[in-house]
C-alpha positions in Angstrom: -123.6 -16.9 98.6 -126.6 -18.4 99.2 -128.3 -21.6 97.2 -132.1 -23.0 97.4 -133.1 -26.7 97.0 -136.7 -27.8 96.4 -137.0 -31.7 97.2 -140.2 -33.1 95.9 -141.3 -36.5 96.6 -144.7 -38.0 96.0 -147.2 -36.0 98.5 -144.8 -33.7 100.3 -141.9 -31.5 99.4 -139.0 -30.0 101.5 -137.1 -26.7 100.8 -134.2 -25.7 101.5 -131.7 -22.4 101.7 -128.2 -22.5 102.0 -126.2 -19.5 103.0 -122.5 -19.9 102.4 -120.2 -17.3 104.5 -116.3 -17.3 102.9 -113.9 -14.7 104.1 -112.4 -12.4 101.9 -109.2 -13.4 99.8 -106.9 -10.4 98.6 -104.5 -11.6 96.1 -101.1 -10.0 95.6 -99.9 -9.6 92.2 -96.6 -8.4 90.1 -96.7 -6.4 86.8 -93.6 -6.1 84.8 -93.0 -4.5 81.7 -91.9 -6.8 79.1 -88.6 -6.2 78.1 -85.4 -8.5 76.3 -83.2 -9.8 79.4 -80.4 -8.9 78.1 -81.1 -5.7 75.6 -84.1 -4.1 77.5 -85.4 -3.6 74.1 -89.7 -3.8 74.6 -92.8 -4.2 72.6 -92.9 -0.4 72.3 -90.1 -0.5 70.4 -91.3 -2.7 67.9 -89.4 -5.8 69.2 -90.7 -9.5 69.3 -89.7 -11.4 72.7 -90.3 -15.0 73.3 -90.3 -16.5 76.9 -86.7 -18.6 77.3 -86.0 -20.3 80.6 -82.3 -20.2 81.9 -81.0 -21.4 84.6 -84.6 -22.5 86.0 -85.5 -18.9 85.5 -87.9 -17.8 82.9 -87.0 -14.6 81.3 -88.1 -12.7 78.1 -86.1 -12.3 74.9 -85.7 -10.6 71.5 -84.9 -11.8 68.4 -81.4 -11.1 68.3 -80.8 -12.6 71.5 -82.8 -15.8 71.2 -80.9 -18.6 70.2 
C-alpha cells in the first residue's frame, strides 16, 4: 500500500510517500451445512433452525426440537 502526504507551511512545502509492505494472511475457514442437531432436518427441507447453545457448544435446531 502506498500513501502520499503534502505538508504546506507558509513559503515551503514537503512531500511525502509512504510504501507499506504487509505479508500475506491466508485465512482458514469451515462451511457446514445447516442442519437440526438432533433431526438433521435442513433449510432445504423447509425447516426453521435457531442457534441454541448446550453445554458451551452452539448448535443449530428445528422447531420441534427447540425448547
Amino acid at each position: 500500500m502506498t500513501m502520499s502526504q503534502l505538508v504546506y507551511s507558509g513559503k515551503s512545502s514537503l512531500i511525502q510517500d509512504f510504501v507499506l509492505k504487509t505479508e500475506p494472511i491466508f485465512l482458514r475457514t469451515d462451511a457446514h451445512e445447516l442442519t437440526c442437531y438432533v433431526c438433521k432436518k435442513g433449510l432445504q427441507d423447509g425447516t426453521s433452525l435457531t442457534a441454541k447453545t448446550l453445554d458451551s457448544k452452539n448448535v443449530m435446531l428445528c422447531e420441534k426440537h427447540f425448547e
